[in-house]
C-alpha positions as CSV (number, residue, x, y, z in Angstrom):
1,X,-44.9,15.2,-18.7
2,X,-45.9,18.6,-20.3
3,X,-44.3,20.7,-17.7
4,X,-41.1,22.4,-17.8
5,X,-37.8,20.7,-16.5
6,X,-37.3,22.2,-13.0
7,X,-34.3,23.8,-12.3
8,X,-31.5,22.3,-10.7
9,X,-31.3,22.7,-6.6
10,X,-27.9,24.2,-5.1
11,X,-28.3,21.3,-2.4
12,X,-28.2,18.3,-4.7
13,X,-25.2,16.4,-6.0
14,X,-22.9,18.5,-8.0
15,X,-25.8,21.3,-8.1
16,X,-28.1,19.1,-10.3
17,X,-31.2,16.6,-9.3
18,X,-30.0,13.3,-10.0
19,X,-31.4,12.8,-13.2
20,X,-30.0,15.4,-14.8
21,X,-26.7,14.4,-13.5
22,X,-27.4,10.9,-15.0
23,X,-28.1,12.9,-18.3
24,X,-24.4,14.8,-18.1
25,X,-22.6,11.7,-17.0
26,X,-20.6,9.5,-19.4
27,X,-22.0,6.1,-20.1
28,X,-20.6,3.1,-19.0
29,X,-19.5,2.0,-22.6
30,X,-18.4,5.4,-23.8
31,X,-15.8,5.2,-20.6
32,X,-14.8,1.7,-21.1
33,X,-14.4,2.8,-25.3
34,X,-12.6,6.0,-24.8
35,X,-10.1,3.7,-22.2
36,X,-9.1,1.3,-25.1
37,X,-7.7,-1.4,-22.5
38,X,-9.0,-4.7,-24.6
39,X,-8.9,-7.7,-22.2
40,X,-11.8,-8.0,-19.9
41,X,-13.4,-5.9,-17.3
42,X,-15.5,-6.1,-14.1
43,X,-16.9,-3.9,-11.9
44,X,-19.8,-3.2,-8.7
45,X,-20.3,-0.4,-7.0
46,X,-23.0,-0.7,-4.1
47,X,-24.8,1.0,-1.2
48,X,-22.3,0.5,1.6
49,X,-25.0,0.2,3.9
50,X,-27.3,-1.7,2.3
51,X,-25.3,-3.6,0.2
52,X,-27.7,-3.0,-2.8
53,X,-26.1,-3.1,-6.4
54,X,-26.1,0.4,-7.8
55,X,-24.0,-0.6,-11.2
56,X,-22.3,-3.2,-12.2
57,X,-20.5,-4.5,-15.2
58,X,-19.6,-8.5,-15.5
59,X,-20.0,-8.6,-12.1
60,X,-19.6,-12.3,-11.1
61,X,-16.1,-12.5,-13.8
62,X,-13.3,-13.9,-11.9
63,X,-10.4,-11.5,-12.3
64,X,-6.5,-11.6,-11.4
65,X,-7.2,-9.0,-8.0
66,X,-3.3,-8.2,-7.7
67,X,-2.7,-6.1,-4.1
68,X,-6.0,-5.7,-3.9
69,X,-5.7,-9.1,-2.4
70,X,-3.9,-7.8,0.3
71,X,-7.3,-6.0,1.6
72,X,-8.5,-9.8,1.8
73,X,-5.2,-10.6,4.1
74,X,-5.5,-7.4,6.1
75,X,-8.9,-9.1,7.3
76,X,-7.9,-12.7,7.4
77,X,-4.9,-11.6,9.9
78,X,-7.0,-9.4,12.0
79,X,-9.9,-12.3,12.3
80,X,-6.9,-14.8,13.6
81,X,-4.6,-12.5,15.5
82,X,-5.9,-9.5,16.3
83,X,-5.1,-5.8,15.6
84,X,-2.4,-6.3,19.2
85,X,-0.8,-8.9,17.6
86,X,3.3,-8.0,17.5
87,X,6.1,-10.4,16.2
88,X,9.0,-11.0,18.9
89,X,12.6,-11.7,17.7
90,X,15.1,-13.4,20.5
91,X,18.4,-13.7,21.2
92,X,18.5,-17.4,23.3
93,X,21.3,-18.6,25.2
94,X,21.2,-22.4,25.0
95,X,23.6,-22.2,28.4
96,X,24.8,-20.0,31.0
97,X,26.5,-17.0,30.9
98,X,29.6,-16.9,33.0
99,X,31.9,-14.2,33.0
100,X,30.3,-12.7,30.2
101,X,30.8,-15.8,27.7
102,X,28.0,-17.7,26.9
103,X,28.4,-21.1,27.8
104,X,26.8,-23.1,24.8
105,X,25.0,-21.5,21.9
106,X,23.9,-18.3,20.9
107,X,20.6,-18.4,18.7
108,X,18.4,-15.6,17.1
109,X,15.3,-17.0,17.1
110,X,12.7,-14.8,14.5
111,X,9.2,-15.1,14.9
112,X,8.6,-13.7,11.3
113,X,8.5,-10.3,12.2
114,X,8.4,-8.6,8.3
115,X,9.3,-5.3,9.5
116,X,12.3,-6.1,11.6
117,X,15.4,-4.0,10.0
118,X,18.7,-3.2,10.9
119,X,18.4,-0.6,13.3
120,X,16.0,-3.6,15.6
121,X,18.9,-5.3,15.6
122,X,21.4,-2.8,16.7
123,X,19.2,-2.2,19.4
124,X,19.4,-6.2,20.5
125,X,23.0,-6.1,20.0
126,X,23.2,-3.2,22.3
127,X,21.0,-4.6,24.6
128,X,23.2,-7.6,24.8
129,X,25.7,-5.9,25.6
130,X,24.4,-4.1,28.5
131,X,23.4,-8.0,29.9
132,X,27.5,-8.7,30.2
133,X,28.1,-10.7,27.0
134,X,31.1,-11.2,25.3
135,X,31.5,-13.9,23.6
136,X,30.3,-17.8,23.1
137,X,31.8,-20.7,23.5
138,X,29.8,-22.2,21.1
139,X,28.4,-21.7,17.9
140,X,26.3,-18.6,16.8
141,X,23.1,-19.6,15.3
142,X,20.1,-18.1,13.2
143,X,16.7,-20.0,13.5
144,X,13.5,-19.1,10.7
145,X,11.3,-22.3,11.0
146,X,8.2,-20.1,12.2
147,X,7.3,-20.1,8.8
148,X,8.1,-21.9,5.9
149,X,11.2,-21.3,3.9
150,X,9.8,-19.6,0.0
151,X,12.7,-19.4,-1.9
152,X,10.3,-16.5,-4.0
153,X,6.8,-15.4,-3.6
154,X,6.2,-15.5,-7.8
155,X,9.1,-18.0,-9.1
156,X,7.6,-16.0,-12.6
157,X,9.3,-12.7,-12.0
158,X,12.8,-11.8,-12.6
159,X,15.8,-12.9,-10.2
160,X,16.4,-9.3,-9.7
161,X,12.8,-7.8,-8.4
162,X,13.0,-6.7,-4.6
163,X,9.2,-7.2,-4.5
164,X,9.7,-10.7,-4.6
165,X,12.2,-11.8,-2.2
166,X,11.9,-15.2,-0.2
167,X,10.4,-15.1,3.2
168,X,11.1,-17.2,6.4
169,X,10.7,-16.9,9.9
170,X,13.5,-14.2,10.2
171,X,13.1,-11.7,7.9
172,X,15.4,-8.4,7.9
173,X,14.8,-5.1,5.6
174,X,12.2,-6.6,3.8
175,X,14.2,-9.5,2.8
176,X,16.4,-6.8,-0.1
177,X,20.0,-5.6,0.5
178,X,21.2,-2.5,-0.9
179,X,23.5,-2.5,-4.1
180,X,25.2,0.8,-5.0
181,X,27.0,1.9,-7.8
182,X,29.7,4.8,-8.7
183,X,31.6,5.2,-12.0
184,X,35.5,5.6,-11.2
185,X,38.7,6.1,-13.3
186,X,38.7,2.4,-13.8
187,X,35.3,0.5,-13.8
188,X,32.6,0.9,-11.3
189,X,33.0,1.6,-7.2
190,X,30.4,-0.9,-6.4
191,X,29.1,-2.3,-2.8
192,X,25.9,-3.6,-1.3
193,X,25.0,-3.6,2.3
194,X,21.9,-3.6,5.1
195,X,21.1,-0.1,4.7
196,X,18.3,1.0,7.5
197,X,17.7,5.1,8.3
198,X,21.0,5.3,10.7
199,X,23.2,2.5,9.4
200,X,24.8,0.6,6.8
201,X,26.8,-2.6,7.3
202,X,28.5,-4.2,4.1
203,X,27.3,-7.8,4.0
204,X,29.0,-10.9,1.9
205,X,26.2,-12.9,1.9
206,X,25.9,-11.3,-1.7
207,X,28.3,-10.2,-3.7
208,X,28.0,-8.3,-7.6
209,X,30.0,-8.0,-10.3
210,X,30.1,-5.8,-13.5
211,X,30.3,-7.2,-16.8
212,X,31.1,-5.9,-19.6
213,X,27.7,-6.4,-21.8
214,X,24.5,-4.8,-22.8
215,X,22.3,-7.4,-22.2
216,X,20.9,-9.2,-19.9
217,X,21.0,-6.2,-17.2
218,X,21.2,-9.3,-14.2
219,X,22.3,-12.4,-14.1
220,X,22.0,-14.3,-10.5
221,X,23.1,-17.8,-9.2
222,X,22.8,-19.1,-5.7
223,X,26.5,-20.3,-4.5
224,X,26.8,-21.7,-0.8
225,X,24.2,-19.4,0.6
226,X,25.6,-16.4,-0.8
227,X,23.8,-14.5,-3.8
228,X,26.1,-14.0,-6.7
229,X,24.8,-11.2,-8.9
230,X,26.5,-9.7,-12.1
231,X,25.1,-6.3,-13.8
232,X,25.7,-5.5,-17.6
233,X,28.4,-2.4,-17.8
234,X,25.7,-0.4,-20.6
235,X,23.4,-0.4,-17.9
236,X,25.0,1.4,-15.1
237,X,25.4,4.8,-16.4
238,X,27.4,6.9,-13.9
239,X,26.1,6.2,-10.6
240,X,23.1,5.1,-9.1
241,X,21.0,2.6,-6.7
242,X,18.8,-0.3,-6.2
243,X,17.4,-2.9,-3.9
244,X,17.8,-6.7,-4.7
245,X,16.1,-9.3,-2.9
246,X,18.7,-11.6,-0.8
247,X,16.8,-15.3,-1.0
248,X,18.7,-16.6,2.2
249,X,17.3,-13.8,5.1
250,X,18.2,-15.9,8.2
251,X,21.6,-16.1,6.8
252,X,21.9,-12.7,6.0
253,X,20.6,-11.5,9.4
254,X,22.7,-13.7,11.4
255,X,25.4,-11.7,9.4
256,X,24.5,-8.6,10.0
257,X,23.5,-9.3,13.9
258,X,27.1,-10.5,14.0
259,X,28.2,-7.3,12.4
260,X,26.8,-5.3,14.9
261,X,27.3,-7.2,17.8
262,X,31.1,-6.4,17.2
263,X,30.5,-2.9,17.3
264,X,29.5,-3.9,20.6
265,X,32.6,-5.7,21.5
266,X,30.7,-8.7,20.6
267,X,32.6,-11.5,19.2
268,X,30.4,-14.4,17.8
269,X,31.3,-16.9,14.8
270,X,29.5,-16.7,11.4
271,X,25.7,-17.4,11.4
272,X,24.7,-21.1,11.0
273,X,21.2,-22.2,9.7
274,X,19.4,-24.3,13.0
275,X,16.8,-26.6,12.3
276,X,14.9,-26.9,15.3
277,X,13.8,-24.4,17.5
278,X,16.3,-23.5,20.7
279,X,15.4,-24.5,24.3
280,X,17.7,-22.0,26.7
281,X,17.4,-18.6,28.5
282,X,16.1,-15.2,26.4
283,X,18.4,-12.3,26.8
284,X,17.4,-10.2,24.5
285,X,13.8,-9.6,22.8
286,X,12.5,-7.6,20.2
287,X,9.2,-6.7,19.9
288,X,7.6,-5.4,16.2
289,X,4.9,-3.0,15.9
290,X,1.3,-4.0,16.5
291,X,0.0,-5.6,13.5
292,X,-3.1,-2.7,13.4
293,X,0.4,-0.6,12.1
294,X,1.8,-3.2,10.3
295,X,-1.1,-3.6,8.2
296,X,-1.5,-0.3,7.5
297,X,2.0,0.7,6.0
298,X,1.6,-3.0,4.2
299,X,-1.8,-1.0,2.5
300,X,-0.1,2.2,2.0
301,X,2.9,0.7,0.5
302,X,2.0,-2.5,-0.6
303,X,4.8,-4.8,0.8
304,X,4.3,-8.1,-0.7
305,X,6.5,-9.6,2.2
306,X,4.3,-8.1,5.4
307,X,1.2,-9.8,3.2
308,X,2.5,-13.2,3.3
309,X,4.1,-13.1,6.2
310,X,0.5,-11.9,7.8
311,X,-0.9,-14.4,5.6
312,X,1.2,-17.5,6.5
313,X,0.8,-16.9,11.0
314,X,-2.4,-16.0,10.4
315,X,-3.3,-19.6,8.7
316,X,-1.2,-21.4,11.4
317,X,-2.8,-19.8,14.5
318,X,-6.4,-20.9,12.9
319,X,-4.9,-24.5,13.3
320,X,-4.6,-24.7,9.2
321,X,-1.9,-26.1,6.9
322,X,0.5,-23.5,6.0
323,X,3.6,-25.2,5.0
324,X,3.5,-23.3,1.7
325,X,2.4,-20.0,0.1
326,X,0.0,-21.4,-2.1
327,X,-1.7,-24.3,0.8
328,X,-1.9,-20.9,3.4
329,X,-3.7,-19.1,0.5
330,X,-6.1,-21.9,-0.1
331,X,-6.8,-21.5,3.6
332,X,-7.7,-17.7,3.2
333,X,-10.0,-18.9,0.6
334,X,-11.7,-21.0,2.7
335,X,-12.0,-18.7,5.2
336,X,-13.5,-15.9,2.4
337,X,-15.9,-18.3,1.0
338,X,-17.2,-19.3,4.1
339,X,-17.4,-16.8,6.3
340,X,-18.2,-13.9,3.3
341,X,-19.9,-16.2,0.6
342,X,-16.9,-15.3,-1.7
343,X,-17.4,-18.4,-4.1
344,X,-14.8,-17.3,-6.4
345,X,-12.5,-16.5,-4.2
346,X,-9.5,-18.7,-5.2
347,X,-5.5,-17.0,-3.9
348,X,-2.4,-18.5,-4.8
349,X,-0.7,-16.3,-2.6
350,X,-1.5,-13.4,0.1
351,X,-0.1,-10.3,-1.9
352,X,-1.7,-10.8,-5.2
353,X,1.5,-11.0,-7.0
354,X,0.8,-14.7,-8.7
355,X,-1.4,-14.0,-11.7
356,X,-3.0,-16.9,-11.1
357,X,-5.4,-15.5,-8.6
358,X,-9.0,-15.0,-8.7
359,X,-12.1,-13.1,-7.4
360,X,-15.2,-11.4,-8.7
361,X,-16.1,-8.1,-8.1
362,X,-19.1,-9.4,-7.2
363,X,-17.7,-11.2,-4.2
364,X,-15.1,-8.1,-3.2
365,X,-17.5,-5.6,-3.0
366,X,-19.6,-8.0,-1.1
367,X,-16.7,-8.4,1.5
368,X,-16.7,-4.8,1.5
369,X,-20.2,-4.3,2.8
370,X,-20.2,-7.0,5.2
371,X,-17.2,-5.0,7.0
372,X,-18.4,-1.8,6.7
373,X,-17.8,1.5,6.0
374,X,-16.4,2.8,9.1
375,X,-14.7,-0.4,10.2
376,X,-10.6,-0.8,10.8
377,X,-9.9,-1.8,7.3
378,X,-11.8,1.2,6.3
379,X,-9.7,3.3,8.2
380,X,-6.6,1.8,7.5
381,X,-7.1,2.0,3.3
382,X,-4.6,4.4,1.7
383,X,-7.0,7.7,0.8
384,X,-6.8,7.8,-2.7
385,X,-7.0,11.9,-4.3
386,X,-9.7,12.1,-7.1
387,X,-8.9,12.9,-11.0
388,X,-10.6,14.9,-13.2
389,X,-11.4,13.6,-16.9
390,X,-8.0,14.5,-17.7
391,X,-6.1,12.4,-15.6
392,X,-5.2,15.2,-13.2
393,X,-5.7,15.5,-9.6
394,X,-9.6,17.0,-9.0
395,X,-9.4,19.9,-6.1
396,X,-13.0,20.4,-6.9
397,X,-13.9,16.7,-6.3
398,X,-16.5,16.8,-3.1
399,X,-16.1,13.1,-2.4
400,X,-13.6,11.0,-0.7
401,X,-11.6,7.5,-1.8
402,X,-10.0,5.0,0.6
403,X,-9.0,1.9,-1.4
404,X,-6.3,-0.8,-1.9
405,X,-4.8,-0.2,-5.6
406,X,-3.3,-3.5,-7.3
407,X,-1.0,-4.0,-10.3
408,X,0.9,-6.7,-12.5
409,X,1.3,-6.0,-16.3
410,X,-1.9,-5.8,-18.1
411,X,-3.8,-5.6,-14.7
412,X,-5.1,-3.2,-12.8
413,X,-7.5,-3.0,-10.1
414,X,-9.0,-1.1,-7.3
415,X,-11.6,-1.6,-4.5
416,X,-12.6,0.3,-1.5
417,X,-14.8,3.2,-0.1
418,X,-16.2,6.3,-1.7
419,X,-17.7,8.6,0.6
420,X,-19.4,11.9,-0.8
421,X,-19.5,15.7,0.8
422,X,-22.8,14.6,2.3
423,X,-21.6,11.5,3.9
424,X,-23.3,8.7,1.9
425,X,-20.4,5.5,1.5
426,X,-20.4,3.4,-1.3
427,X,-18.7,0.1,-1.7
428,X,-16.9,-0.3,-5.2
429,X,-14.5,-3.2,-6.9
430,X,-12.7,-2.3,-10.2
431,X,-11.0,-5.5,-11.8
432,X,-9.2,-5.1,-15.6
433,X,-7.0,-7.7,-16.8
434,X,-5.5,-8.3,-20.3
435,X,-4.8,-11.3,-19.2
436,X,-3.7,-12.8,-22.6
437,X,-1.5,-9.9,-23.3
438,X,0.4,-10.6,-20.3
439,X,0.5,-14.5,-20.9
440,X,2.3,-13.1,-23.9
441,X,5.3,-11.9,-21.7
442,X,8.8,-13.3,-21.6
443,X,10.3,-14.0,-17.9
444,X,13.3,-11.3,-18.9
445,X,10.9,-8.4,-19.8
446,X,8.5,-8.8,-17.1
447,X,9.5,-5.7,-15.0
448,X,9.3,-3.4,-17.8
449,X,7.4,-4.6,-20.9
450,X,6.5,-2.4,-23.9
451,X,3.2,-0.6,-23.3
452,X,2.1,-1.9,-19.6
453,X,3.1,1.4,-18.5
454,X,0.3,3.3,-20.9
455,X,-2.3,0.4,-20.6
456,X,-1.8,1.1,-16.5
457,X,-2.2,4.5,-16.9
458,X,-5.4,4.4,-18.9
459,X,-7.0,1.5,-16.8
460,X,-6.6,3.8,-13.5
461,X,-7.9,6.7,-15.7
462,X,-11.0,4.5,-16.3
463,X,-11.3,3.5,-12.4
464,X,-11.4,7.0,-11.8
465,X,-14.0,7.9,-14.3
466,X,-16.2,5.3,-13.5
467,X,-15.6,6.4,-9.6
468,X,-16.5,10.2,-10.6
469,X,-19.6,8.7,-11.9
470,X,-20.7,6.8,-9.0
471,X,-20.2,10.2,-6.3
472,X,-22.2,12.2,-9.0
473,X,-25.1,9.4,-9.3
474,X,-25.2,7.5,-6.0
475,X,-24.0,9.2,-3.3
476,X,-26.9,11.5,-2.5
């Protein structure tokens, strides 16, 4: 106890022995003080390997997890489908084809597939073409009963958000259309259309119309399956873009599938809504990506669509109800708490963008251990670059992140893998909420209300903090 403090050893974490690291680090409540977030906080970081608790901090709080719920759905879909899985999209003749007329009905039948865009469909209309067709003698129709019909993931957002568009079982460009916007000698140039990399066909299905108003920016009613939008004048500035969500997407397919098919000399009628799924011949088929790449630009880019629509087939190919967002989620939370022990786990949805959902960090970083450092989801988590303590990205840092983010107003979380220089993972869930704060929200403001943006950035300056704490303590 007498003898002099050793010196620190070049071949220990950050050049020091662990305890004097633990004597340089930050404490827990000087980090979570300097943050200033209010609301409520949660976190565990454990031994990926072990799955022993290293630090924790309210660890069995049930927290809003926001994407980082969509970790959970990456799993859930893999466990029912498999990383092979791929969504087909056909083209069914419900007769023959003679002369190159269909004789009956043509149907495009989707399979749910959240990542088909325009330039699938140009393909199929091409590849139409080269089977002989011309025409129908029937009707043209569009068929999305795969999955259920949601008008709107979060009915609590704004008409306007393209994160929350509906979702069926034909879904096209992530269920958003493309409005765009020029400022001419009278008024505005304005259009909106199917934009994909190559292409861009106009589509009615929605129309816009400027108004001359400050506020409110959108307005949006639903008129005979078409999406009737008007922007505020003072808000358009010269020129610009944005995506809106289109809440009809088999209609608005079948539009655009009828589009292109006449740039393939195609002539079919305007896209009606069938009911029941087509019996007939296939004559075209589409198949998606494998869900293993699916899932891993859903990660990377959090799609809230590709989540629910993993979500929703996963649920019915285990044989459960899915006839809505919220009885598919209760599914998935089944499925946590039984196979993981999750008790808390409770989803309204399978993106995380309904408040309303819950889970410890207790019972995520558990999940995370039980699957392994190592394992698919592991490998398919966005890598995330370290910060320094000033916010800034750390080119010094000798650890690694892979992790799902998540954010709504007022909440931020994070949860994932650190892995340090010498190799040693650790298993971490970050949840902060001001949960009150965004209770506090009007339905107008809720894509940009005052201070979210500075609470965000200070809540992932703590998860970062808290992080570089855990590689300089733990990871040895």
């Amino acid at each position: 106890m007498r003898s002099i403090r050793p010196a620190s050893r070049p071949d220990r974490i950050g050049g020091a022995a662990p305890e004097i690291a633990r004597l340089t680090r930050p404490s827990i409540d000087d980090l979570i003080a300097k943050a200033q977030l209010g609301g409520r906080i949660g976190f565990v970081v454990a031994d990926a390997r072990t799955g022993v608790v290293l630090e924790s901090r309210a660890p069995d709080l049930a927290m809003p997890p926001a994407s980082v719920a969509k970790a959970v759905t990456a799993l859930y879909g893999f466990s029912a489908l498999g990383a092979d899985y791929s969504f087909t999209t056909r083209m069914i003749a419900t007769g023959p084809v003679e002369d190159g007329v269909v004789q009956g009905d043509l149907v495009l039948v989707g399979s749910g597939d959240p990542v088909l865009d325009t330039d699938a469909l140009a393909e199929m209309a091409a590849a139409l073409k080269a089977r002989g067709v011309r025409a129908v003698t029937g009707r043209f129709r569009v068929y999305a009963g795969a999955l259920p019909y949601v008008r709107s993931i979060d009915p609590a957002q704004p008409d306007h958000v393209s994160y929350n568009p509906a979702i069926s079982g034909l879904n096209l460009n992530y269920n958003r259309v493309h409005f765009q916007w020029q400022k001419a000698q009278a008024g505005w140039s304005v259009s909106l259309d199917a934009r994909s990399a190559t292409l861009r066909p106009a589509v009615t299905v929605a129309k816009m119309a400027v108004v001359n108003r400050e506020l409110p920016t959108y307005t949006y009613r639903a008129q005979g399956g078409v999406d009737e939008w008007t922007v505020a004048s003072k808000a358009l500035g010269n020129g610009g873009t944005r995506w809106l969500p289109v809440r009809r997407p088999d209609l608005y397919a079948g539009e655009v599938m009828q589009v292109l098919a006449a740039a393939q000399g195609i002539t079919l009628p305007a896209p009606q809504a069938a009911r029941e799924r087509p019996r007939g011949t296939v004559l075209v088929a589409h198949d998606s990506a494998r869900l293993e790449a699916i899932t891993r630009l859903m990660l990377k880019y959090s799609t809230n669509l590709s989540a629910e629509v993993i979500g929703l087939t996963a649920s019915a190919a285990r044989g459960a109800p899915a006839d809505s967002l919220k009885v598919s989620a209760a599914a998935m939370s089944r499925w946590m708490r039984d196979g993981f022990g999750a008790r808390t786990a409770r989803f309204v949805d399978h993106s995380g963008l309904g408040d309303s959902s819950r889970i410890s960090a207790s019972d995520m970083a558990s999940l995370l251990v039980k699957v392994g450092p190592g394992s698919m989801l592991h490998a398919l988590m966005k890598e995330i670059p370290p910060k320094n303590a000033n916010g800034e990205p750390d080119a010094t840092a000798r650890h690694t992140i892979h992790a799902k983010t998540g954010s709504l107003n007022f909440v931020s979380s994070l949860a994932g893998y650190v892995t340090s220089a010498e190799g040693a993972p650790l298993a971490f869930a970050i949840f902060t909420g001001d949960t009150d704060r965004r209770a506090q929200i009007a339905r107008e403001d809720m894509e940009r209300p005052d201070g979210a943006r500075a609470w965000a950035r200070r809540s992932r300056w703590l998860q970062h903090q808290l992080i570089n704490r855990w590689a300089a303590l733990y990871s040895a």
